[in-house]
C-alpha positions as CSV (number, residue, x, y, z in Angstrom):
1,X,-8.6,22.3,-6.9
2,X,-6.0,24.3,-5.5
3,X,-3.2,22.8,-2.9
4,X,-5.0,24.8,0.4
5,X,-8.2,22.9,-0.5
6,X,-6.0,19.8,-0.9
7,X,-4.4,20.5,3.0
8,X,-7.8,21.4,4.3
9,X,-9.5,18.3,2.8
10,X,-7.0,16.0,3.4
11,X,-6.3,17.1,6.7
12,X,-10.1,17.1,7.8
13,X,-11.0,14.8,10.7
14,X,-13.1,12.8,8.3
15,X,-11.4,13.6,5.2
16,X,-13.5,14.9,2.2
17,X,-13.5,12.2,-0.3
18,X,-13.7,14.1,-4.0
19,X,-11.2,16.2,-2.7
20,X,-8.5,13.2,-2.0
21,X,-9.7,11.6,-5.5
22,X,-8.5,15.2,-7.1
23,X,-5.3,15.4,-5.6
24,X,-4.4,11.4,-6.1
25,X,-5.6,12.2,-9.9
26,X,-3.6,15.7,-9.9
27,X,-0.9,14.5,-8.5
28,X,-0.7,11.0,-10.7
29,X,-0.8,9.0,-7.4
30,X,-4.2,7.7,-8.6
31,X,-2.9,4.8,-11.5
32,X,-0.5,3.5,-8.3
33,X,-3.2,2.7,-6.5
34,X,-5.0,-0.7,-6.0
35,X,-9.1,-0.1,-5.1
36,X,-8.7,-1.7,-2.1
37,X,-5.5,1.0,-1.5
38,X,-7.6,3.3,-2.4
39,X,-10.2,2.4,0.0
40,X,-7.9,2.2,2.7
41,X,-6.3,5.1,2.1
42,X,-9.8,6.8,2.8
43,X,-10.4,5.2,6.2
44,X,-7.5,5.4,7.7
45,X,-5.6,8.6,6.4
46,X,-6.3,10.4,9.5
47,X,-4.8,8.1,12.1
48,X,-1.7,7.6,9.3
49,X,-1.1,11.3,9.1
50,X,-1.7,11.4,12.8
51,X,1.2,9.0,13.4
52,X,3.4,10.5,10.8
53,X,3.2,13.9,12.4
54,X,4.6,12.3,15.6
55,X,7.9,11.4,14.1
56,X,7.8,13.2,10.5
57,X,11.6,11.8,10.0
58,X,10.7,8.5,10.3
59,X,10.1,7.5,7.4
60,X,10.4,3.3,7.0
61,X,7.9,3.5,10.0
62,X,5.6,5.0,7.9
63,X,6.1,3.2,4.9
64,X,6.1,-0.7,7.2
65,X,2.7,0.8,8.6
66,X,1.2,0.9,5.4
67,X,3.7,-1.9,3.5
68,X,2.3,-5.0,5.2
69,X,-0.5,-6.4,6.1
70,X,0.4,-6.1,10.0
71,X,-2.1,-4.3,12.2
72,X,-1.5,-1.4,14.7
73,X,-4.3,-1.6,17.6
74,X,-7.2,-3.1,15.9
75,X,-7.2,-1.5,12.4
76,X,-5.4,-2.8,9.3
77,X,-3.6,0.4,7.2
78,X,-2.4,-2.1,4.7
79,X,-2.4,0.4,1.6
80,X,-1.4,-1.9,-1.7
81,X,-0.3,-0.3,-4.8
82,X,-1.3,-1.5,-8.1
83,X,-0.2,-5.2,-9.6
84,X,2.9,-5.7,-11.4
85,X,2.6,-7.8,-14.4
86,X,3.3,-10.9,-11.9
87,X,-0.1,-10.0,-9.7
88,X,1.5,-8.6,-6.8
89,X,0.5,-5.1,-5.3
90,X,3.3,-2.6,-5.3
91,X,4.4,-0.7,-2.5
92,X,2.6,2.7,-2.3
93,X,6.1,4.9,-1.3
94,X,5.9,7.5,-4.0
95,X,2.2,8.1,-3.4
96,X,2.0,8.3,0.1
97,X,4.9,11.0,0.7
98,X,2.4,12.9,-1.4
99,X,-0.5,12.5,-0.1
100,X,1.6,13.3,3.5
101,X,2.8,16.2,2.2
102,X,-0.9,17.3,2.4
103,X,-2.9,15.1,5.1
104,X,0.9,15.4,7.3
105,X,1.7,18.5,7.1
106,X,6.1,17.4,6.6
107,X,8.1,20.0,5.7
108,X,10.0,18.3,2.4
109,X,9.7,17.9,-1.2
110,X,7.8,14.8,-2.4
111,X,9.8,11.8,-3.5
112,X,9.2,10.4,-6.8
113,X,11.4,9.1,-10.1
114,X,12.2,12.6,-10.5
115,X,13.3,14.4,-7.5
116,X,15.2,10.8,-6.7
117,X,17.3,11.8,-10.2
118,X,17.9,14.9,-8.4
119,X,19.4,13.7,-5.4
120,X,20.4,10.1,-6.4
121,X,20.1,8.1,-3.3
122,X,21.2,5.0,-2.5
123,X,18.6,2.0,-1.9
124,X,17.5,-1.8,-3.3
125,X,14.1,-0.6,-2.9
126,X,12.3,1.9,-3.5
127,X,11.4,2.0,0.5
128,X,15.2,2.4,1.2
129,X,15.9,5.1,-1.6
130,X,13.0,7.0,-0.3
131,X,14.2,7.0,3.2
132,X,18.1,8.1,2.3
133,X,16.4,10.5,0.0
134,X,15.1,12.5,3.0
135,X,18.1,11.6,4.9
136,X,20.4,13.2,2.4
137,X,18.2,16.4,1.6
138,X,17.9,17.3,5.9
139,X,21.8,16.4,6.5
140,X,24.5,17.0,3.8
141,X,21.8,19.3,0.9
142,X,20.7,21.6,4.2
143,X,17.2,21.5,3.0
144,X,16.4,23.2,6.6
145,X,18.8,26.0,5.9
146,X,17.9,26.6,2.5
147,X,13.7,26.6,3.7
148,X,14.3,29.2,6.2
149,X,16.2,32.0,4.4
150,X,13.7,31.4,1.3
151,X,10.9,31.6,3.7
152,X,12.3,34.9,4.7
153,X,12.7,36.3,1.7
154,X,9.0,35.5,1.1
155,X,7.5,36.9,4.1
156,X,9.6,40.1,3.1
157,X,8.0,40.4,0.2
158,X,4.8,41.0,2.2
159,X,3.0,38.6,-0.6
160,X,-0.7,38.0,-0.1
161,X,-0.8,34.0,-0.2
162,X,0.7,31.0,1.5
163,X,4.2,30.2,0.3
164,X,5.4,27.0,1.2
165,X,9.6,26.7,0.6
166,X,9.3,23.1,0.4
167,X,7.1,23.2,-2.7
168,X,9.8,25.2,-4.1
169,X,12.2,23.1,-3.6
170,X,10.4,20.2,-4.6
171,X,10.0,22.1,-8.0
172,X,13.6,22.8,-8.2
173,X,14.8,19.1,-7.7
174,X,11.7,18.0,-10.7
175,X,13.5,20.6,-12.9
176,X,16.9,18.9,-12.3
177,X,15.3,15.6,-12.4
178,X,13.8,16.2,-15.5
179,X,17.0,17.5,-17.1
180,X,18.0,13.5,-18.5
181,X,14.3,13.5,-20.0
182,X,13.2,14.2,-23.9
183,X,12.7,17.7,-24.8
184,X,9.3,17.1,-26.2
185,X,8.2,15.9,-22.2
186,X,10.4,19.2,-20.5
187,X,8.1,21.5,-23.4
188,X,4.5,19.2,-21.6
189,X,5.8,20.3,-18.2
190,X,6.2,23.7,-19.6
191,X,2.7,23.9,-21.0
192,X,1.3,22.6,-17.5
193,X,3.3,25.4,-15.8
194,X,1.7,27.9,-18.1
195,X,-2.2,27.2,-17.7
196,X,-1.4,27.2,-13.9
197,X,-0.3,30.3,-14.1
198,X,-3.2,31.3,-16.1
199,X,-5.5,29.7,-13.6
200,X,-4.0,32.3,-10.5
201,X,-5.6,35.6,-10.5
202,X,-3.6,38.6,-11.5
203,X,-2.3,39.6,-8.3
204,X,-0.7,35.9,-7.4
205,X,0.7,35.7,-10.6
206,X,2.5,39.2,-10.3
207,X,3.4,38.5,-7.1
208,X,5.2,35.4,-8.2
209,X,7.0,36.5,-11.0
210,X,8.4,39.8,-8.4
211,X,9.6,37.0,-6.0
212,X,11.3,34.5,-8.7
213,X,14.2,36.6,-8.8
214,X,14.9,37.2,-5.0
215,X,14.0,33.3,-4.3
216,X,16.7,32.2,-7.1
217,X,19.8,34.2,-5.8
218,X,18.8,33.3,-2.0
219,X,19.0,29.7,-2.8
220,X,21.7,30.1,-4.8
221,X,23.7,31.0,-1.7
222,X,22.8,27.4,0.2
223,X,24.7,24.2,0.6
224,X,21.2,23.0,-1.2
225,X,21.9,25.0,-4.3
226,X,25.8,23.8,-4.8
227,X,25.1,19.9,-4.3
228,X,22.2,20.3,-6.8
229,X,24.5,22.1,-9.4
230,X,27.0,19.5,-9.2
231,X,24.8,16.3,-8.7
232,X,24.6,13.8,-11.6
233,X,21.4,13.3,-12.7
234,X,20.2,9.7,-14.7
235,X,17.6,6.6,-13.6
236,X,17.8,5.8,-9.6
């Protein structure tokens, strides 16, 4: 499945069930997920992503909703991870900014291991380090200044499909995240990248490669682009 079946799925008042199943597999949200999470997940996602949308910055608020066992009105959006080797459910912070991103329509990259190596926020847990994460990339990175002028330069380009800036960004903080990690993993990513492209019609994939260029020396011109180049990249 393609991401705008993944929005419209996941975004759906009762949301469509194979199609969240994809995405947490696609997306490798799935192994970090207990069944009962996962069951959850399914019930409530709508009334999560409704709350998120409400305040999309706050994220602790989001993850203590679904961190605990506490109830909001009369429904329980506990959403347990899967057990450490101790028995005790992680906390689903990774996969939840993900499935957000879809089902709560935010406007930044997803945080996981590797855009965290990107940005290298501080935190105890991974709750805290998610939260400075996205505090860091809206204040001192400028992810809203860097979004807008690469949206621009998309809608210039009078392409034919949705281009989402964030998801660009998010692809340029895994590349940098990724840079600490063994060349034989950087050449998987690079097959991946490869049958997606062959997956896209002609037209998409044209279009993309025209608008790689332009993208590259717009963001290169953002505060974004200079704290990426000089940030130090290694395990959060």
């Amino acid at each position: 499945m393609c991401e705008g079946i993944y929005r419209n799925g996941l975004r759906a008042a009762s949301v469509d069930e194979a199609c969240l199943k994809d995405m947490l597999r696609t997306f490798g949200v799935a192994r970090n997920l207990s069944k009962d999470g996962a069951i959850n997940l399914l019930k409530h996602l709508p009334t999560i992503a409704a709350i998120h949308r409400k305040e999309p910055t706050n994220w602790m608020g989001s993850f203590n909703l679904i961190g605990t066992k506490g109830a909001v009105g009369t429904k329980d959006f506990y959403i347990p991870g899967s057990k450490t080797k101790a028995g005790e459910p992680r906390a689903f912070i990774s996969g939840i900014t993900k499935v957000l991103w879809f089902a709560g329509s935010h406007t930044a990259p997803m945080f996981d291991a590797y855009t965290c190596d990107a940005i290298r926020p501080k935190g105890k847990s991974q709750a805290e380090k998610a939260v400075n994460f996205y505090a860091e990339l809206y204040g001192t990175w400028g992810l809203l200044e860097a979004s807008m002028k690469l949206e621009k330069v998309a809608k210039a380009s009078g392409m034919s499909w949705s281009f989402f800036p964030e998801r660009f960004i998010d692809n340029v903080l895994l590349i940098k995240g990724f840079g600490n990690k063994q060349e034989k993993f950087l050449m998987g990513g690079a097959d991946r990248r490869t049958a997606y492209l062959e997956n896209l019609c002609q037209t998409t994939r044209d279009e993309l490669g025209d608008l790689a260029s332009p993208l590259f020396e717009t963001l290169k011109d953002t505060e974004f682009y200079r704290r990426l180049l000089f940030s130090t990249t290694g395990s959060p």
